[in-house]
PLY file of the C-alpha trace (Angstrom):
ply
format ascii 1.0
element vertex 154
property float x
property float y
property float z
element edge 153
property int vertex1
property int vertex2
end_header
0.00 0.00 0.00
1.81 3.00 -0.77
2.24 5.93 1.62
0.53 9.59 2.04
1.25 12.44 3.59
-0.70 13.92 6.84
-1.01 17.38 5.48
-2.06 18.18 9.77
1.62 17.09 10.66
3.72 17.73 7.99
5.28 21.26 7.66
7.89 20.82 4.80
10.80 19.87 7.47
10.99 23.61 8.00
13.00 23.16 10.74
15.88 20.92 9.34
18.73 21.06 6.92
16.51 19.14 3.89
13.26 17.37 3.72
13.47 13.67 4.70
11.10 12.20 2.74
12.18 13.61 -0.67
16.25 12.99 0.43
15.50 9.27 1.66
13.01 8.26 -1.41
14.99 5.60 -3.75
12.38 6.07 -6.52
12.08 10.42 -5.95
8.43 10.20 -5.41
8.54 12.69 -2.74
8.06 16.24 -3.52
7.34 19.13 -1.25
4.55 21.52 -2.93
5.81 24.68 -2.05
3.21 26.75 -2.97
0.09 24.61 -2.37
-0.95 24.25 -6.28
-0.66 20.48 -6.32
-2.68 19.91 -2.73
-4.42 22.81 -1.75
-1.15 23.11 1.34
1.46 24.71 0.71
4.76 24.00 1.85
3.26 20.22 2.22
5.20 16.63 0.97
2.99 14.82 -1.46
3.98 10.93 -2.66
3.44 12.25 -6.31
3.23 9.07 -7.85
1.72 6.79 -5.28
1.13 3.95 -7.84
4.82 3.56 -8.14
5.54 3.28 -4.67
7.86 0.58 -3.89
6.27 0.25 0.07
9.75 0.56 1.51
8.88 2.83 4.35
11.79 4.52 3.81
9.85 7.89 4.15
7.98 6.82 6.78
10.79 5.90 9.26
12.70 9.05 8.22
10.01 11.40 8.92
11.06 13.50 11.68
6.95 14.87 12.11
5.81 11.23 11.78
3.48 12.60 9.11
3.54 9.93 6.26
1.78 6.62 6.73
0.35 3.95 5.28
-2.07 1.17 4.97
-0.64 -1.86 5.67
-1.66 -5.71 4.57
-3.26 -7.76 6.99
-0.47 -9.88 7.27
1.51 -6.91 9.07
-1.20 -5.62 11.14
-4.77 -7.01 11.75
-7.57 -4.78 9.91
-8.37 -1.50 11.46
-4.82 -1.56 13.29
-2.30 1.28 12.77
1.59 1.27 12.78
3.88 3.99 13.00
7.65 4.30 13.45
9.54 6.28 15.38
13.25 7.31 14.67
15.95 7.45 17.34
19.52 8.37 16.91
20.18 4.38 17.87
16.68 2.64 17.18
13.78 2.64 15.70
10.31 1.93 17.67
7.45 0.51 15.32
4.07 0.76 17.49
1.09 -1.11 16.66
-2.15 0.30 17.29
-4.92 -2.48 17.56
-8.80 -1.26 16.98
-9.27 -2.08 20.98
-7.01 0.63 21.98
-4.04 -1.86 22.87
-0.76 -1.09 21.81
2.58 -3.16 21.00
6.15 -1.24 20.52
9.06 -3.28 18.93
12.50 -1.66 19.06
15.03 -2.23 16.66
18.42 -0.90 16.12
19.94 0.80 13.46
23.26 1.49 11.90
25.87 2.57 14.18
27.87 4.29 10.76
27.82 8.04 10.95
25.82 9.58 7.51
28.12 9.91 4.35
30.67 7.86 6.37
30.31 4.79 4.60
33.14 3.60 2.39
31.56 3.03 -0.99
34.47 0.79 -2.43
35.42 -1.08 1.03
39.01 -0.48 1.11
39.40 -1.55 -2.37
41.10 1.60 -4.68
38.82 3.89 -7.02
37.85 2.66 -9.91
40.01 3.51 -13.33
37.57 5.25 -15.52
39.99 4.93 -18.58
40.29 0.95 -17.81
36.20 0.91 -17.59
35.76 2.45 -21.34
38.31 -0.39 -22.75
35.72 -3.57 -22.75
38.44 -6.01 -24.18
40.86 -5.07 -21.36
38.00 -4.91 -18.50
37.24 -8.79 -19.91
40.37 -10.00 -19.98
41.73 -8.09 -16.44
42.84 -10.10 -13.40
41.47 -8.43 -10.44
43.14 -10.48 -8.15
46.42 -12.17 -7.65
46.21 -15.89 -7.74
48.36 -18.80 -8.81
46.52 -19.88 -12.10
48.64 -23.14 -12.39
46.50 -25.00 -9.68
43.98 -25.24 -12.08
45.56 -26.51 -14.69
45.48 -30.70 -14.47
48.85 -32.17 -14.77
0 1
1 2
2 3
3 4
4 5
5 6
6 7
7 8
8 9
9 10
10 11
11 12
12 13
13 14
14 15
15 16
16 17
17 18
18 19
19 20
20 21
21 22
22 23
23 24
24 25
25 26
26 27
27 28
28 29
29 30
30 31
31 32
32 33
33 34
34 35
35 36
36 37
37 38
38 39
39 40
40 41
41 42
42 43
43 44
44 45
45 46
46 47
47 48
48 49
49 50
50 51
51 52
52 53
53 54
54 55
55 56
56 57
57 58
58 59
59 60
60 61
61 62
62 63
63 64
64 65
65 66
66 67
67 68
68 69
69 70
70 71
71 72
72 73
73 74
74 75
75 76
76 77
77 78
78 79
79 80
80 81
81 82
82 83
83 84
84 85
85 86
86 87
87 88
88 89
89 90
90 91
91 92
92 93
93 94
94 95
95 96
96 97
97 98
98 99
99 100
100 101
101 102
102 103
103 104
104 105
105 106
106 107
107 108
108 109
109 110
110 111
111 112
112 113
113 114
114 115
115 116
116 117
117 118
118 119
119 120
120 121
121 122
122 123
123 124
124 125
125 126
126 127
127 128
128 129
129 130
130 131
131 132
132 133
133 134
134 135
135 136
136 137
137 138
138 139
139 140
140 141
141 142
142 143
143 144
144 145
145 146
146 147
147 148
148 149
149 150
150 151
151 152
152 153
């Protein structure tokens, strides 16, 4: 089920450095009408595309208003039942909501790596954009140092 925006919580991320939901989106869905002609509220995220959502909750969890949700299947949550995360610098929270008024938190932890800290080629050297463009010698290349006699039978 793909997610929507509670135009009565959301206020554009006024308050931070860029707005969650359209930074965190993997498929850019997310878009912040600035001016209201889109929804009727301005300076409100919108899913602009909701049939393309890829249900990853990505926006969801990063919302620091907790102002996009979602239906979810039954399988997740009984009918009538409502779940919403809740970010922490160490953990997330996911409560459930049941229709009797009961309510179940599960608390998870997340990443310990610092934002933009990650090492995108894992201690292995940049890659050669010259050696990329040259298919025969990308083919043919021996990325790694090994002994290729002992796999040839004798």
């Amino acid at each position: 089920m793909p997610t929507y925006v509670r135009t009565d919580k959301c206020d554009g991320c006024k308050d931070e450095d860029k707005v969650y939901c359209m930074y965190i989106c993997p498929h850019d869905l997310m878009l912040l009408d600035k001016d209201g002609s889109k929804t009727g509220h301005a300076m409100k995220a919108l899913n602009q595309e909701p049939e393309q959502c890829w249900e990853c909750y990505a926006c969801v969890k990063a919302c620091p208003k907790q102002a996009i949700e979602c239906r979810h299947y039954a399988d997740v949550v009984p009918l009538g039942a409502s779940v919403q995360p809740l970010r922490k610098t160490d953990s997330i929270i996911w409560s459930i909501k049941f229709r009797n008024g009961n309510t179940k938190r599960f608390q998870f932890p997340v990443r310990t790596t610092p934002e933009g800290s990650a090492d995108p080629y894992g201690g292995e050297p940049e890659a050669n954009m010259d050696e990329l463009a040259d298919h025969g010698t990308l083919f043919t290349k021996s990325t790694h140092d090994c002994d290729l006699d002992q796999f040839i039978e004798s």
